[in-house]
C-alpha positions in Angstrom: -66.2 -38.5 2.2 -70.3 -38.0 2.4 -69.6 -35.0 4.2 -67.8 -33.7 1.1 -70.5 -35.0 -1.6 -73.1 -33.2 0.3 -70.7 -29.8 1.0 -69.9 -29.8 -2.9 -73.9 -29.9 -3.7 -74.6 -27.0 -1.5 -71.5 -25.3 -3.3 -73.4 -25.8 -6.6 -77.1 -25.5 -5.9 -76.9 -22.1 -3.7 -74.4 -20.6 -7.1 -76.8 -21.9 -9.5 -79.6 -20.9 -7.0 -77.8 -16.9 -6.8 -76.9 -16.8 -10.8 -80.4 -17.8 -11.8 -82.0 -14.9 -9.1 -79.5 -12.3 -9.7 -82.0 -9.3 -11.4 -78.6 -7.7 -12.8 -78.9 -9.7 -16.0 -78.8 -8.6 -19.8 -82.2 -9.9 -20.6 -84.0 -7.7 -18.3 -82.7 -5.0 -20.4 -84.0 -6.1 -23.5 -88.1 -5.5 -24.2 -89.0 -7.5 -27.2 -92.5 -5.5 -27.1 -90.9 -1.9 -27.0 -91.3 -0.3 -30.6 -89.6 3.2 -30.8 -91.4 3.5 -34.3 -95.0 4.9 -35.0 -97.2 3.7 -37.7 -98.4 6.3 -40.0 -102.2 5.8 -40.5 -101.9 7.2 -43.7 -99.5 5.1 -45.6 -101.9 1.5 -45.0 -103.3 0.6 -47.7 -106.0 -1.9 -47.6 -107.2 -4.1 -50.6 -110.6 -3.0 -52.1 -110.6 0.4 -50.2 -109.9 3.5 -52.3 -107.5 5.9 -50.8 -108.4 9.1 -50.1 
């Protein structure tokens, strides 16, 4: 009966281990830092400043 408790925790720590290593994951796709959009230096407008 040990034998099993102790084969059932290697079952689940090397699958956790393997799912939470596994690079083929949805978040690696994401970049939260990428912008595909420029900002146009012209259309800031800063308090106080006159626009030219």
């Amino acid at each position: 009966m040990k034998l099993r408790n102790y084969l059932f925790a290697a079952v689940v720590l090397a699958s956790v281990t393997f799912v939470s290593c596994n690079p083929d994951s949805i978040a690696d796709e994401d970049n939260p830092y990428q912008t595909e959009e420029g900002v146009d230096r012209n259309k800031i407008k800063i308090p106080g400043q006159r626009n030219n």
